[in-house]
VOPAGU-2260 file (C-alpha; in pm, 1 decimal, decimal comma):
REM VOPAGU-2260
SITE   aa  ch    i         X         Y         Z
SITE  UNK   A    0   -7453,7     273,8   -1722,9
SITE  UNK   A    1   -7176,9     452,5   -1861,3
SITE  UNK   A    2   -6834,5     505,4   -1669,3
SITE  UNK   A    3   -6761,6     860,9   -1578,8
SITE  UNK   A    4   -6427,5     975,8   -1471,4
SITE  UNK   A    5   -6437,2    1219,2   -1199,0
SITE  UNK   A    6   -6170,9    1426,1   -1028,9
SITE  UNK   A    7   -6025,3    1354,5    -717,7
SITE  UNK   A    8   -6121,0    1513,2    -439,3
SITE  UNK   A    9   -5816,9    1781,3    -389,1
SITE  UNK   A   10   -5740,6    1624,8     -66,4
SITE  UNK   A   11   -5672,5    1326,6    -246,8
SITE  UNK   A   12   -5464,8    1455,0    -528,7
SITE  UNK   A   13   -5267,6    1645,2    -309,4
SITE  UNK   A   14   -5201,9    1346,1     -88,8
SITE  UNK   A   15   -5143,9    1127,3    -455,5
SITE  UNK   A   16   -4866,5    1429,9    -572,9
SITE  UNK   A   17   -4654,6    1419,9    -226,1
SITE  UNK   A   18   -4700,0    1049,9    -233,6
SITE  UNK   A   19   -4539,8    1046,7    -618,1
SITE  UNK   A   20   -4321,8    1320,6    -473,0
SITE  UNK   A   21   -4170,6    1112,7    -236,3
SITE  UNK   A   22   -4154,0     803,2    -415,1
SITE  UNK   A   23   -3925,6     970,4    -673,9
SITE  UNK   A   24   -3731,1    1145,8    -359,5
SITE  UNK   A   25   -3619,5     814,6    -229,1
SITE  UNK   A   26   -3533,6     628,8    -575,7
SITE  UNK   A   27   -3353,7     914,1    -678,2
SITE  UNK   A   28   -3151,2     933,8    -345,1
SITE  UNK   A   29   -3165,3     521,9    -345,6
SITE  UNK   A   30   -2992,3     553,1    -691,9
SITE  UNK   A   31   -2709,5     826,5    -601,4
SITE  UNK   A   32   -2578,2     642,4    -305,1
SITE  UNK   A   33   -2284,9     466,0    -436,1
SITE  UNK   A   34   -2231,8      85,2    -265,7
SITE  UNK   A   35   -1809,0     142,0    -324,2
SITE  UNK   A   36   -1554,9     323,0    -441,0
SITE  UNK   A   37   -1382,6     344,0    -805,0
SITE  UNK   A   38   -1116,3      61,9    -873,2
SITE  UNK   A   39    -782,9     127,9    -670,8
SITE  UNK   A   40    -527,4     150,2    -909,6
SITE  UNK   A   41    -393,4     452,8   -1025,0
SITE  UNK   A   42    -103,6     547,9   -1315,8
SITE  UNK   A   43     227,8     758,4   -1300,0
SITE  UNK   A   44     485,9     813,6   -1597,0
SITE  UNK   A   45     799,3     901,9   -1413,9
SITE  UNK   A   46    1068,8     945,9   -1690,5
SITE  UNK   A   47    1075,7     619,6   -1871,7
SITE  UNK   A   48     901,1     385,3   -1628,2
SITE  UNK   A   49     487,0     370,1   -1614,8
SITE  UNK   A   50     386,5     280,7   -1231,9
SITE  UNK   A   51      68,8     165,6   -1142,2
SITE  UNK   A   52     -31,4     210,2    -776,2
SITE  UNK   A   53    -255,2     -50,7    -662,3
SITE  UNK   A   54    -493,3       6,9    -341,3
SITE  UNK   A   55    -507,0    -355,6    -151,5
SITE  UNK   A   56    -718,8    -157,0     117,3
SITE  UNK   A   57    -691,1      21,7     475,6
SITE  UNK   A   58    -644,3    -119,8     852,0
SITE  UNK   A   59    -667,3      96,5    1154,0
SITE  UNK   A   60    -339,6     117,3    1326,6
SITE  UNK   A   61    -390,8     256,3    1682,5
SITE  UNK   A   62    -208,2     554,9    1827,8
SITE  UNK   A   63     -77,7     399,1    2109,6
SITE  UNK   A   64     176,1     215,1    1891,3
SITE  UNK   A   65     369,4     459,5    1848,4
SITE  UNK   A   66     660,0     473,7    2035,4
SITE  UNK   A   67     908,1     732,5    2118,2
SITE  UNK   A   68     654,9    1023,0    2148,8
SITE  UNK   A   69     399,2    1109,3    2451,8
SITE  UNK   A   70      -2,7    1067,8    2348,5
SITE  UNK   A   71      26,3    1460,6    2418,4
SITE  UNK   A   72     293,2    1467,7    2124,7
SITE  UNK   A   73     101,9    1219,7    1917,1
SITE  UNK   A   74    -211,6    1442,8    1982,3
SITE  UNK   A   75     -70,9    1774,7    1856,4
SITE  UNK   A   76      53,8    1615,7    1514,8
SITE  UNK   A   77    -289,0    1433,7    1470,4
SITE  UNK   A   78    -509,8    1756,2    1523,2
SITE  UNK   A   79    -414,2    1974,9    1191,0
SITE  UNK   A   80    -376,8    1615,8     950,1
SITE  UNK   A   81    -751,5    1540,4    1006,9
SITE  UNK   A   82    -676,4    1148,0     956,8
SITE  UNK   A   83    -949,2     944,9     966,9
SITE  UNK   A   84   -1011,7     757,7    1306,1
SITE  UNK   A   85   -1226,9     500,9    1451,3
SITE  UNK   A   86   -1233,9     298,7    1751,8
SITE  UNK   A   87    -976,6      81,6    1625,8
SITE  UNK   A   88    -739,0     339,4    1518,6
SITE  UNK   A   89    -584,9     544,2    1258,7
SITE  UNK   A   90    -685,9     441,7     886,4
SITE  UNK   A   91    -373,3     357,6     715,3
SITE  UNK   A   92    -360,8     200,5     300,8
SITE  UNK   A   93    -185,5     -74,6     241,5
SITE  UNK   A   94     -30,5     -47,0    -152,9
SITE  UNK   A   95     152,2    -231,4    -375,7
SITE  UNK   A   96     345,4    -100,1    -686,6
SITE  UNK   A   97     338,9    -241,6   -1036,0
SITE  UNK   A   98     646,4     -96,5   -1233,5
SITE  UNK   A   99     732,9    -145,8   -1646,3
SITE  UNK   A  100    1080,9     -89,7   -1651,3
SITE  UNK   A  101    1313,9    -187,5   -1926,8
SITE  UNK   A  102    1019,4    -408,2   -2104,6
SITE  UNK   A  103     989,3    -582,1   -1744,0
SITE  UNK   A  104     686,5    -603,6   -1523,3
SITE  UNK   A  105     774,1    -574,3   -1153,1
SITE  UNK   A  106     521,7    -594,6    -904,2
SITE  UNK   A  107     685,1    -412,3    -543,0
SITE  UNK   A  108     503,3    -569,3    -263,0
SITE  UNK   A  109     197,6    -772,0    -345,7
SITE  UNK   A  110     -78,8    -710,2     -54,5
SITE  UNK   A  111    -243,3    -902,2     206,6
SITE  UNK   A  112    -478,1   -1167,7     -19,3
SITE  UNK   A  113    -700,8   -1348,9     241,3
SITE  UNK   A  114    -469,9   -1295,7     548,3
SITE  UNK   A  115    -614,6   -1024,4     723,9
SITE  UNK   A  116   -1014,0   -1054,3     615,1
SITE  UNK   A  117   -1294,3    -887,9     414,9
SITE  UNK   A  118   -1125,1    -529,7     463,1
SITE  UNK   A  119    -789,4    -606,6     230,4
SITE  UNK   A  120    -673,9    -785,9     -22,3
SITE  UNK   A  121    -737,8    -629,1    -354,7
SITE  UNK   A  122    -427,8    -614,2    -513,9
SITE  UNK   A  123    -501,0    -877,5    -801,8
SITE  UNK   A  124    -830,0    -752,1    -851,8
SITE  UNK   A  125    -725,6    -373,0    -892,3
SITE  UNK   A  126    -410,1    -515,5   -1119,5
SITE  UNK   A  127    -704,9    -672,9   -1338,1
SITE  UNK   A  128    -924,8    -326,7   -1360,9
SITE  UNK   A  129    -599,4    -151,9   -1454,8
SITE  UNK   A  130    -558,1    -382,8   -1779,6
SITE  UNK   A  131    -313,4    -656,0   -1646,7
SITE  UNK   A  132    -355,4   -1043,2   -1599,4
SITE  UNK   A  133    -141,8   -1161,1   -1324,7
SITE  UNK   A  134      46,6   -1418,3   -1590,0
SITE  UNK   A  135     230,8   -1071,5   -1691,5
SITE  UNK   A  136     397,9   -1006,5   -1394,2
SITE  UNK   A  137     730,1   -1142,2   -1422,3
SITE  UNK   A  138     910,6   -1014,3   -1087,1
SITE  UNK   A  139     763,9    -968,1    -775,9
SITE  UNK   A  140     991,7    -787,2    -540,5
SITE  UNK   A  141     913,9    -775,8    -124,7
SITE  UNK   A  142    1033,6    -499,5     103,8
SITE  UNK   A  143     981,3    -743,7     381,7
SITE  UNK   A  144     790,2   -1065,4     438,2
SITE  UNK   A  145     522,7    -919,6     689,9
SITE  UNK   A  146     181,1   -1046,8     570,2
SITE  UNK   A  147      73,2    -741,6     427,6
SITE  UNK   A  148     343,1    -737,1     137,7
SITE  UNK   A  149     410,6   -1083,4     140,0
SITE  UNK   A  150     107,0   -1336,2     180,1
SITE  UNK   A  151     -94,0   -1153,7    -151,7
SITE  UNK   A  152     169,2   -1393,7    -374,5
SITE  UNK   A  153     -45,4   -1664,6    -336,9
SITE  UNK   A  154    -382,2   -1729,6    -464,8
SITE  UNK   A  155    -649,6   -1855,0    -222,6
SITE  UNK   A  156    -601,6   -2203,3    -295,5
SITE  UNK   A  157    -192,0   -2185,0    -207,4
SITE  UNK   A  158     -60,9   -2201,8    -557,1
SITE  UNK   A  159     152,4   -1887,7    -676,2
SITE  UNK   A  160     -78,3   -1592,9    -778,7
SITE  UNK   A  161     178,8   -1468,1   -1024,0
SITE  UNK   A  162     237,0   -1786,1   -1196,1
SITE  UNK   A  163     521,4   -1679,7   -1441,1
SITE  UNK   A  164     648,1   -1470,3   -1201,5
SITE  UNK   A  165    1033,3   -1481,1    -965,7
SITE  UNK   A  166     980,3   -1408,0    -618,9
SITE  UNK   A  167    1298,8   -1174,6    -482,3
SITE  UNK   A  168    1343,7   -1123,4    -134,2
SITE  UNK   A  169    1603,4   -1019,3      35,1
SITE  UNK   A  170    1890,4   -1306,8     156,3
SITE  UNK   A  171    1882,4   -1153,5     553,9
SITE  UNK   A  172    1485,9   -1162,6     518,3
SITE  UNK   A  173    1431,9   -1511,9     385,5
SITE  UNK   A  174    1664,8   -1589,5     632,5
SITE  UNK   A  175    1528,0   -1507,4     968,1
SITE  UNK   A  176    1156,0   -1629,2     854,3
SITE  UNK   A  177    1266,7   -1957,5     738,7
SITE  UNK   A  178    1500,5   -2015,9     985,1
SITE  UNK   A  179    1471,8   -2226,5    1293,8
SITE  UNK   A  180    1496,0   -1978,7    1540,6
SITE  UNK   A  181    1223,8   -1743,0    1360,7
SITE  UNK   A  182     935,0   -1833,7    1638,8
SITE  UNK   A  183    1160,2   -1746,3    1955,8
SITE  UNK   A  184    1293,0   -1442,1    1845,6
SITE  UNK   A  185     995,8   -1269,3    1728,8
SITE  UNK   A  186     754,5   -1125,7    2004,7
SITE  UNK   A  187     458,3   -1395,3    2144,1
SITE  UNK   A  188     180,8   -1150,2    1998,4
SITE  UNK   A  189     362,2   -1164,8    1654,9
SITE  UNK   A  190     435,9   -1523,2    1629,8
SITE  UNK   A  191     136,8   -1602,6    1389,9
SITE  UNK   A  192     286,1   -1400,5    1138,2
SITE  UNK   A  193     624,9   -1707,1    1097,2
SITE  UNK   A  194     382,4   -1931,1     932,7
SITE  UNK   A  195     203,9   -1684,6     733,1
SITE  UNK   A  196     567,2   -1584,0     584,7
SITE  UNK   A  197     674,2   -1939,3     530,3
SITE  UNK   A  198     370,0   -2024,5     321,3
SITE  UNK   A  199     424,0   -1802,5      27,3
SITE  UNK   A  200     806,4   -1847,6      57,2
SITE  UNK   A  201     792,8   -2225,0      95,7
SITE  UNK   A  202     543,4   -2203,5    -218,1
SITE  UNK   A  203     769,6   -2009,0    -465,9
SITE  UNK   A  204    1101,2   -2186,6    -339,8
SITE  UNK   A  205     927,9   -2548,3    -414,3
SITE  UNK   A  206     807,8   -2408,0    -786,4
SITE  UNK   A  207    1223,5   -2334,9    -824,9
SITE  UNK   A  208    1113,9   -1913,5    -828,4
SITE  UNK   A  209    1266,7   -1760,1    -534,5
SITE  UNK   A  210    1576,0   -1556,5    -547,0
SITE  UNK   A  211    1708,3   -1389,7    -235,6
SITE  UNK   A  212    1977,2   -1076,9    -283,9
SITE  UNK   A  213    2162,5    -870,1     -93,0
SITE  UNK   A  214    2189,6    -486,3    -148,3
SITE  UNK   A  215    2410,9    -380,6    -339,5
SITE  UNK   A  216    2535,8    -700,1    -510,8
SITE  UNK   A  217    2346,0    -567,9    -849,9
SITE  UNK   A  218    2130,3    -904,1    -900,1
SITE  UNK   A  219    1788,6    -749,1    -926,7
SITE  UNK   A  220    1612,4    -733,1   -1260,1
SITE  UNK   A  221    1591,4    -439,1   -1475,7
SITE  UNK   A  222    1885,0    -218,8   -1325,5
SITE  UNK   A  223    1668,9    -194,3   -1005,4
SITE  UNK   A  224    1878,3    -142,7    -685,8
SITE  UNK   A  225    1786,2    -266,7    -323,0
SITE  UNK   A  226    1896,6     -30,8     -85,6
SITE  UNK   A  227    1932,6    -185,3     265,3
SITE  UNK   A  228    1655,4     -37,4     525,9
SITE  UNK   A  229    1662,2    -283,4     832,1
SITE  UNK   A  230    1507,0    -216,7    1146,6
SITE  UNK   A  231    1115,9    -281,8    1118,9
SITE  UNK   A  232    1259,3    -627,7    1013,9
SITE  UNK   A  233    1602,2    -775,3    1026,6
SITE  UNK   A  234    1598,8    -776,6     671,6
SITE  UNK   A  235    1349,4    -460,8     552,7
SITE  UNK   A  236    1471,4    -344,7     178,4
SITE  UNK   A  237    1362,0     -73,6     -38,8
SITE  UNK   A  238    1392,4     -81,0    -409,6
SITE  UNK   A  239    1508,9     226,0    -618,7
SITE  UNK   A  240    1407,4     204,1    -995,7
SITE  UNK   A  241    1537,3     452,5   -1265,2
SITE  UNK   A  242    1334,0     584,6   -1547,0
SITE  UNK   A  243    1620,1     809,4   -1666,1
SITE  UNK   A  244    1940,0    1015,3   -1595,1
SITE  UNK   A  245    1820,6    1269,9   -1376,7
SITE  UNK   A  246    1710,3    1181,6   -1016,9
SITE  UNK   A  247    1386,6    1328,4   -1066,4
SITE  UNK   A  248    1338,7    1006,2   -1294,3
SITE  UNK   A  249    1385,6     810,0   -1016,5
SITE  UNK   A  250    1117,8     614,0    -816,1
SITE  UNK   A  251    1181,5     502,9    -429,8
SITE  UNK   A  252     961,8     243,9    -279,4
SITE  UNK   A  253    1060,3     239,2      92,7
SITE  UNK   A  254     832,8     -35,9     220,3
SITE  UNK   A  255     742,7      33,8     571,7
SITE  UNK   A  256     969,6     319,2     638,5
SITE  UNK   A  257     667,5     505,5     753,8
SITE  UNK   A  258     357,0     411,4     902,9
SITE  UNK   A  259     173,9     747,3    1056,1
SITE  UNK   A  260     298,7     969,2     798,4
SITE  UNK   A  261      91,7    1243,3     985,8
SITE  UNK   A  262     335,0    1190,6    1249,9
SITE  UNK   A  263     677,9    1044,3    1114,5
SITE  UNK   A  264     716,2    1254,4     808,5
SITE  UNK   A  265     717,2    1577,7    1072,1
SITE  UNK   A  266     940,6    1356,6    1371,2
SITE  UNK   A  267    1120,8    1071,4    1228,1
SITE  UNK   A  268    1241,1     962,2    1549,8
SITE  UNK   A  269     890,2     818,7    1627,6
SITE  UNK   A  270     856,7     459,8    1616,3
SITE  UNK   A  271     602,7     194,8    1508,2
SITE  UNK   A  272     622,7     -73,6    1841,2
SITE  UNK   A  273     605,7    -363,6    1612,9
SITE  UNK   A  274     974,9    -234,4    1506,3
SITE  UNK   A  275    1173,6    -528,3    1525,8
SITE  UNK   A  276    1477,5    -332,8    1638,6
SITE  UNK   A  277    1355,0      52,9    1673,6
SITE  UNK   A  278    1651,3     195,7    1632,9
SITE  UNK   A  279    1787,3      56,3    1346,0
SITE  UNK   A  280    1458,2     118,5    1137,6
SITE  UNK   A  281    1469,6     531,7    1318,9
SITE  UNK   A  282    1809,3     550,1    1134,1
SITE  UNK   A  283    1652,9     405,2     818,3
SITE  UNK   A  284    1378,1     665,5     817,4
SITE  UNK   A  285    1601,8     919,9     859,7
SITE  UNK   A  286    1819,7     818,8     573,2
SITE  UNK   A  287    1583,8     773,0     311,0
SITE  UNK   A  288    1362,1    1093,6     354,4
SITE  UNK   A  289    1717,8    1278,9     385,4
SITE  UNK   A  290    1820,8    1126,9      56,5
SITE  UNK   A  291    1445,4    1123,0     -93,8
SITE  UNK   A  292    1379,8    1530,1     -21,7
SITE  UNK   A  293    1808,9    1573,3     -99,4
SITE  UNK   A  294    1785,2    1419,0    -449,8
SITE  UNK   A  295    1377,8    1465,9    -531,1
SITE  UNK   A  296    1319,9    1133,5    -619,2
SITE  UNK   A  297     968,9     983,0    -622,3
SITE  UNK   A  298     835,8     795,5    -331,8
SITE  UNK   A  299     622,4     532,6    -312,2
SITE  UNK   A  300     499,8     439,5       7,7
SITE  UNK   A  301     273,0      79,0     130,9
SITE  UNK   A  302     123,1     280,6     409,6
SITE  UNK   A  303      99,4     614,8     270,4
SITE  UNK   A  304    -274,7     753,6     137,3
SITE  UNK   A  305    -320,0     581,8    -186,3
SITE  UNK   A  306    -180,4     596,7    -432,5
SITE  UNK   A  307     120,5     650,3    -210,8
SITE  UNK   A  308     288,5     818,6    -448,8
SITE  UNK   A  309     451,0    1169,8    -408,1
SITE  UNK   A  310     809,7    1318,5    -297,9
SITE  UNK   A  311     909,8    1437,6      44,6
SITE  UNK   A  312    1086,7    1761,9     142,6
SITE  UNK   A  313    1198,1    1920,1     435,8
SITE  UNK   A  314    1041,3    2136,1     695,2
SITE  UNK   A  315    1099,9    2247,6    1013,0
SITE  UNK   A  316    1339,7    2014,1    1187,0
SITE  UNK   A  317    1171,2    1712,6     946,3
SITE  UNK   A  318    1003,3    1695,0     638,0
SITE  UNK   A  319     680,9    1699,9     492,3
SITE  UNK   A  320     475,7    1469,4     256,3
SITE  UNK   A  321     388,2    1617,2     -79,3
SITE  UNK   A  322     120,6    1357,9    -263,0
SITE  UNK   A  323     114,1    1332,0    -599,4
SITE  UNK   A  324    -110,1    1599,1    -827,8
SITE  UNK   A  325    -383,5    1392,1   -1044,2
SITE  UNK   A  326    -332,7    1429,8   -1367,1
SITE  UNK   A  327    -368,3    1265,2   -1708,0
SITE  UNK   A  328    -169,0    1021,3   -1898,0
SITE  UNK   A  329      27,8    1186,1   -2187,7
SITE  UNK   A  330    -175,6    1190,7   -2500,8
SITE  UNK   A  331    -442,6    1131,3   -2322,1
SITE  UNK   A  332    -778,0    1347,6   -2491,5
C-alpha cells in the first residue's frame, strides 16, 4: 500500500509553528545573554607614556564606613551618583596601572590575586588579554601594602608573579608591616591583613628584589616621583609619572586617596574608618585633588570606576570627577 503524505490537521500545524516559534525564541535569547564582561584592561596615551588600566574587579564597601559625615549627609551625595548597591554595600573597582615610560614597564599597584576570593583578582589575566606576559614587567611600584595592591605580586603558589620584576615600596611602609610591633598597632579586625603584607614582601626581599624609597630622594625608576600621601597607612605613597613638559602630560596615581568618589570628590573631609590616622590621609586628599584640578594632571585612581582614569576639577566648595572619554589609539583605523 503506498504511503501518502497528508496535511496536518491545522490545529496541529499551528501548535508545530508556535512550538518552532518558541524554540527559536529561547536559543536566540539563550545565545544573546552574555556569561561576562569584555577583558578589563583598557589603553591611554598621555604625552609620551602608554598606560594600561587593568580591572582586578569590584568589592562592596558599606556606607557606614564612612566617617566624618551623618548617613543623612552620606544619603544626599549617594541619591544623584546612582552607584550601584547591594546588601553588602557600595560597588567599588579595585585597579592597577601598567605604565611604559622611558622604555620601562611599571606596573602601579598589582591587585588582590587569591586574597579576597572568586570576586577579584584579575590583574595578571587582564595584563595577558592586553598583549603583555608578566616576565615584561620590570618594576612594580605599591601605594601601600594593603592586600588589595599588594598580595597580587605573588602567584598562587607563593613565588613572585612578576618574576623579572623589582618590588618598590615605600621605606615608612615596609617598615611598619615588617616590623615587630605591626600586629599591636593595627586595629583587632585588621590584624589578618600583617601576614598577608609580609608574604609578598618577605617573598621579593628573599629573591634580593625589594627596594624601599622615600619621597623625594629621586630613587624610583624612569624619572617617576613618589609624592608622600600618609594617613590611610603610615606609609601611603602616590607616584607621579611624566610623559612630557607640560603638566597635562603628567599622570597621578594616588592609591587610596579616595574610596567613595561619589562622596569624597564633592567633601574631602569624609573619611574611610579603616584610615589608619584620619586626619593625616583628610589632608592628603585635600592636597592632591588641589594640586591634581590646579595643574590638570591625569589621575589614576585603585578605587575609582574602571578604568580609573580621568582628571579632577573643582566645584562648589570641592571638586568633581571627570572620567576619561573612550576613544581610539592614534593610528588606529
Amino acid at each position: 500500500m503506498p504511503i501518502t503524505h497528508k496535511s496536518p490537521p491545522r490545529r496541529l500545524a499551528a501548535a508545530l509553528a508556535i512550538f518552532a516559534m518558541a524554540a527559536f525564541a529561547a536559543g536566540h535569547a539563550s545565545a544573546q545573554q552574555p556569561a561576562q564582561q569584555v577583558p578589563g584592561y583598557y589603553h591611554q596615551p598621555i604625552g609620551t607614556l602608554t598606560v594600561t588600566a587593568l580591572f582586578d574587579g569590584v568589592v562592596p564597601l558599606p556606607r557606614g564606613q564612612i566617617a566624618g559625615m551623618t548617613p543623612a549627609q552620606v544619603d544626599k551625595q549617594l541619591q544623584s551618583r546612582y552607584v550601584p548597591e547591594s546588601p553588602a554595600g557600595l560597588q567599588t573597582a579595585v585597579n592597577a596601572y601598567l605604565v611604559q615610560v622611558q622604555g620601562r614597564r611599571v606596573l602601579i599597584d598589582a591587585g588582590t590575586a587569591d586574597c579576597f576570593g572568586a570576586g577579584l583578582g584579575h590583574v595578571v589575566d587582564n595584563l595577558k588579554a592586553a598583549g603583555f606576559a608578566p616576565e615584561q614587567v620590570d618594576d612594580v611600584l605599591v601605594t601601600h601594602a594593603h592586600p588589595d595592591h599588594l598580595c597580587g605580586v605573588l602567584g598562587k603558589d607563593g613565588t613572585p608573579a612578576f618574576p623579572k620584576a623589582t618590588l618598590w615600596v615605600d621605606r615608612t611602609e615596609a617598615a611598619y608591616w615588617q616590623g615587630p610591633q605591626a600586629e599591636a598597632n593595627t586595629p583587632k579586625d585588621l590584624r589578618f591583613i600583617v601576614g598577608l603584607a609580609r608574604r609578598p614582601l618577605d617573598a621579593y626581599s628573599a629573591a634580593g628584589r625589594l627596594r624601599t624609597f622615600e619621597p623625594g630622594d629621586g630613587s624610583l625608576p624612569a624619572g617617576i616621583q613618589a609624592l608622600a600621601t600618609h594617613g590611610h597607612t603610615p606609609g601611603h605613597a602616590s607616584y607621579l609619572v611624566s610623559g612630557g613638559n607640560g603638566s597635562h602630560d603628567k599622570l597621578l596615581v594616588w592609591g587610596d586617596l579616595v574610596h567613595y568618589h561619589a562622596v569624597q570628590f564633592a567633601n574631602p573631609k569624609a573619611s574611610f574608618e579603616v584610615d589608619a590616622d584620619r586626619a593625616q590621609a583628610i589632608e592628603s586628599r585635600r592636597a592632591m585633588l588641589q594640586r591634581a584640578a590646579r595643574e590638570g594632571w591625569w589621575v589614576g585612581g585603585a578605587h575609582l570606576p574602571f578604568p580609573g582614569l580621568g582628571h579632577a576639577r573643582t566645584e562648589g566648595k570641592g571638586y568633581a570627577w571627570v572620567p576619561a572619554e573612550y576613544s581610539p589609539l592614534p593610528g588606529a583605523q
